[in-house]
Residue, then its C-alpha position, 0 to 999 in steps of 0.5 A: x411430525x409426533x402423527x406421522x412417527x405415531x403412525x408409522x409405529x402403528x402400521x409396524x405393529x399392526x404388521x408385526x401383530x397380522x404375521x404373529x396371527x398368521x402364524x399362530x394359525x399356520x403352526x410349526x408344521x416341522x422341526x430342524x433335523x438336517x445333518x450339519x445343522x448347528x445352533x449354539x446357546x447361552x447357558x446361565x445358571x443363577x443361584x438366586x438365594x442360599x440359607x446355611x452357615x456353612x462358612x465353605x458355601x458361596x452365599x447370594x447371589x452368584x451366576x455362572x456362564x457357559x456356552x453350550x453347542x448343539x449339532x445333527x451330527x449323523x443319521x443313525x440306524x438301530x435295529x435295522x428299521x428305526x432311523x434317527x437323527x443324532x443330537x449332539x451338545x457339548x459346554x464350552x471346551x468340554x470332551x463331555x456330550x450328551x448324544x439324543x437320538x431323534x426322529x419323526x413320526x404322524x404324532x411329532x418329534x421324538x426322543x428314541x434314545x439318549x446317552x448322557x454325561x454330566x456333573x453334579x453342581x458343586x457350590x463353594x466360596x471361591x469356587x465355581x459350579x458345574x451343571x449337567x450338560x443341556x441340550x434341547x431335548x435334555x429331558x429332566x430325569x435323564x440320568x448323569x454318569x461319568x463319561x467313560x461309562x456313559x451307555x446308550x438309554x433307549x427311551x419305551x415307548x419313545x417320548x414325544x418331546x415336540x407334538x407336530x403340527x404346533x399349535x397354539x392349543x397343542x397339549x400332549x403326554x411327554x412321559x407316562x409313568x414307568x416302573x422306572x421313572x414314576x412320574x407323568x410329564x405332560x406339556x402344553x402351548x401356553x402362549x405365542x410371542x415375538x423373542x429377541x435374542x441376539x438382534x433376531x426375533x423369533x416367533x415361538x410357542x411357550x410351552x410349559x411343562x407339568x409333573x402330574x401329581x409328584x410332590x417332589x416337583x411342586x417347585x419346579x417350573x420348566x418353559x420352553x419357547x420353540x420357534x421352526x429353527x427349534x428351541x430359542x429358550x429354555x427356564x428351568x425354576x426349582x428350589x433346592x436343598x444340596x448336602x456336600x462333604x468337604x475335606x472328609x467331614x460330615x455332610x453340610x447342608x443348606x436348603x433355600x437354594x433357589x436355581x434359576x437355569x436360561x438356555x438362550x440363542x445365541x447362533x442357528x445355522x439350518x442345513x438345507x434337505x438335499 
């Protein structure tokens, strides 16, 4: 009986292991973008360790949940030539969304425009902390300003945020430095593995993300996995230092924080193409 249960589990890794390989070699040939499309996340936020003696900061550990809804809301025209597909996301109950403004070209997916909202994290005893809303093409210098005033960026040139086909040796510049952002971001495929979340399991590239030659990103560490419904996961790993003014006293500071941020699964729903 112990042969045949042995046996049975070899031949369902051997299958599981044939169909990675075949995807492996196959790629992500496309990436969801039908209208009414709709995928919905898990948003945690860790803070994993705080230095200060500031009595009014939380100490450690503390984690805050929330859910974050994504949707292809409308196709988009701009300037009469440049069809994109409108990503909105929004954090629980919020009225506050962020907007990206997607489309497809020979090179992959890419981000044409954004408009985003959001809030700066406040970590107090007693109280909770509010992140800047995610998405999936949340891009990591994407600026956060109150909702009224929340104007449309237009990204120049566009970015590449997902390289078409997906390879499991895909590497690619996401941004090039600007005078406005002066950094580079360059992705790559670092592995392909089976995720389950949720009782699914997806097939997804990791992709890692690296901030060329900047210091001020030395600590941060940013995966993605993307499977064909889009993106699974997301980690975000950075060390902090936060400076706050409470009750109109001088600011405190306590550095140390180390912010742990996991965009998980939760729901997909893909729209067919008509």
């Amino acid at each position: 009986m112990k042969t045949r249960i042995f046996l049975f589990l070899l031949v369902l890794t051997l299958i599981a292991c044939d169909k990675m390989e075949n995807n492996t070699q196959n790629g992500i040939q496309d990436y969801p973008m039908v209208v009414g499309s709709t995928w919905q996340y898990k948003y945690e936020a860790i803070l994993n360790a705080v230095d200060t003696n500031d009595p009014y900061f939380l100490g450690i550990p503390d984690t805050q949940i929330w859910i974050v809804d994504v949707w292809v809301d409308k196709d988009t025209l701009f300037y009469d030539t440049v069809s994109t597909h409108k990503f909105m996301a929004k954090m629980d109950d919020s009225d506050e969304m962020m907007s990206h403004y997607m489309f497809k070209d020979d090179d992959g997916l890419k981000c044409f425009a954004y408009s985003n909202v959001g809030a700066t994290p406040t970590i107090l005893k007693g109280a909770s902390f509010k992140p800047a809303i995610p998405s999936p093409f949340m891009n990591f210098h994407d600026l956060q300003i109150p909702v009224e005033k929340a104007p449309i960026y237009f990204e120049t040139p566009p970015t590449l945020n997902v390289k078409l086909p997906l390879l499991s040796n895909s590497e690619w510049r996401f941004r090039d430095p600007s005078d406005d952002l002066y950094w580079q971001i360059d992705k790559r495929v670092v592995g392909y593995e089976l995720l389950t979340l949720e009782g699914r399991t997806f097939l997804c590239y990791r992709i890692e993300y690296d901030y060329a030659d900047h210091e001020a990103f030395e600590n941060l560490r940013v995966t993605d996995w993307v499977s064909k419904e889009g993106l699974v996961k997301r980690e975000v790993k950075s060390h902090l230092i936060f400076s706050y003014i409470i009750d109109g006293n001088e600011p405190a500071e306590f550095s140390n924080a180390e912010m742990t941020f996991i965009l998980s699964l939760i729901d997909v729903n893909l729209k067919a193409e008509i």
